[in-house]
C-alpha positions as CSV (number, residue, x, y, z in Angstrom):
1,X,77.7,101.3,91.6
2,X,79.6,103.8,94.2
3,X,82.5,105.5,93.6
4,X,85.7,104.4,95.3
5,X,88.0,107.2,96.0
6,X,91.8,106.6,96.6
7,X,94.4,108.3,98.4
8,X,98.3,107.4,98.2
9,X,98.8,107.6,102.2
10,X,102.2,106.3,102.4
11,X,105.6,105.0,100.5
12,X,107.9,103.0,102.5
13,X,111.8,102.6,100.9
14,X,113.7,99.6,101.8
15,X,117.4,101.3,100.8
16,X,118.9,98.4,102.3
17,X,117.4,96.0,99.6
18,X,117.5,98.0,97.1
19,X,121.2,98.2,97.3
20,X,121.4,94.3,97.5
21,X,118.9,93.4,95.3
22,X,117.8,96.1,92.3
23,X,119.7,97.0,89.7
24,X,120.3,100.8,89.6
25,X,116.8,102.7,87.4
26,X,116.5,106.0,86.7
27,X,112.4,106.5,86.7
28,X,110.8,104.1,89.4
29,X,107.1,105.8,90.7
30,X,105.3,108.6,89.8
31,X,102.9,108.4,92.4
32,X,103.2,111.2,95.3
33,X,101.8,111.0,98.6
34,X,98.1,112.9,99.4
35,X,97.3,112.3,95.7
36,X,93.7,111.2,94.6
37,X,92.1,109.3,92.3
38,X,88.4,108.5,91.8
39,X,87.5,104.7,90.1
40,X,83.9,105.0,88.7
41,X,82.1,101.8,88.2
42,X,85.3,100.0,89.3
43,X,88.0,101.1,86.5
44,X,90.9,101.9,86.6
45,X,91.2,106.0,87.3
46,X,93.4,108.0,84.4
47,X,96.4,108.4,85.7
48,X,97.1,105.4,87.9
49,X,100.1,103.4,87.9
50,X,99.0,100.2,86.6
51,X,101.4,98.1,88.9
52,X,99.2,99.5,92.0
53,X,95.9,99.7,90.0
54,X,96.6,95.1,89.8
55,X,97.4,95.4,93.5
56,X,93.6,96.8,94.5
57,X,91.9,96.3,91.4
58,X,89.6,93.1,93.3
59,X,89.6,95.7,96.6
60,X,88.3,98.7,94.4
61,X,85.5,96.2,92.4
62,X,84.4,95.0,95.2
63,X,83.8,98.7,97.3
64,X,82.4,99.6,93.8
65,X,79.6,96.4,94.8
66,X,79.1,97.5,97.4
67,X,80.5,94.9,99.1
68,X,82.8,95.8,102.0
69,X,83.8,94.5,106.0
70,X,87.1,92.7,104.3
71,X,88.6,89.9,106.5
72,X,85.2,90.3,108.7
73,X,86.4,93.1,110.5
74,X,90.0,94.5,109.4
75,X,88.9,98.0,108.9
76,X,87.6,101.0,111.2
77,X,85.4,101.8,107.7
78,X,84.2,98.1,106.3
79,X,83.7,100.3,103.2
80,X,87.3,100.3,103.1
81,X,90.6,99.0,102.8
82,X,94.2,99.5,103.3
83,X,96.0,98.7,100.4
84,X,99.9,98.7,99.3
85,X,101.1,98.4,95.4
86,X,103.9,95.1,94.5
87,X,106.7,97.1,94.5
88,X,108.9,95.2,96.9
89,X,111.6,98.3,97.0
90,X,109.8,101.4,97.6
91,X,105.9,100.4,97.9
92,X,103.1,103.1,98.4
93,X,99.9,102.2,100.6
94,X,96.7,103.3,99.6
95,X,93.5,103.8,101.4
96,X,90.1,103.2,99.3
97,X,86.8,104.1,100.5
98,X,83.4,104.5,99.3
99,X,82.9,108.6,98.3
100,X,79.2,109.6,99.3
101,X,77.4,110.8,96.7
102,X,77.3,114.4,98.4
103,X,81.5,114.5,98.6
């Protein structure tokens, strides 16, 4: 199976619906942009957030397969995707993509 790397690219914050919507929290995400994980054999890396990992979990399997070219074209890589986590406040997006063996 290959490795699937991923990379916390982005995290978008919707202020406006927080302050309609959520009630106030103290500790939301821990996740940091540039950070890195590596899924081996399509897990779940230590140290995920497990609310992201069920948001790409059938994305990272599938890469892990070997299977790629999502939506029959979406992605400059077809051995990879663009992904964003459920948070529907302050969601990150992640990239996954194969790692070569030499990386």
């Amino acid at each position: 199976m290959n490795k699937v790397r991923i990379t916390a690219i982005r995290q978008t914050i919707y202020e406006d619906l927080m302050v309609k919507y959520e009630n106030p929290i103290e500790h939301t995400c821990d996740v940091r942009e540039g950070q890195q994980w590596i899924s081996i054999d399509g897990q779940i890396p230590e140290g995920m957030c497990p609310s992201a990992w069920f948001s790409m979990r059938e994305f990272v399997e599938s890469l892990a397969r070997g299977e790629g070219n999502f939506y029959d074209g979406w992605m400059k890589n077809p051995m990879s995707a663009m992904i964003s986590c459920n948070d529907g406040f302050r969601p990150f997006s992640f990239y996954l993509e194969v790692v070569n063996e030499q990386e």
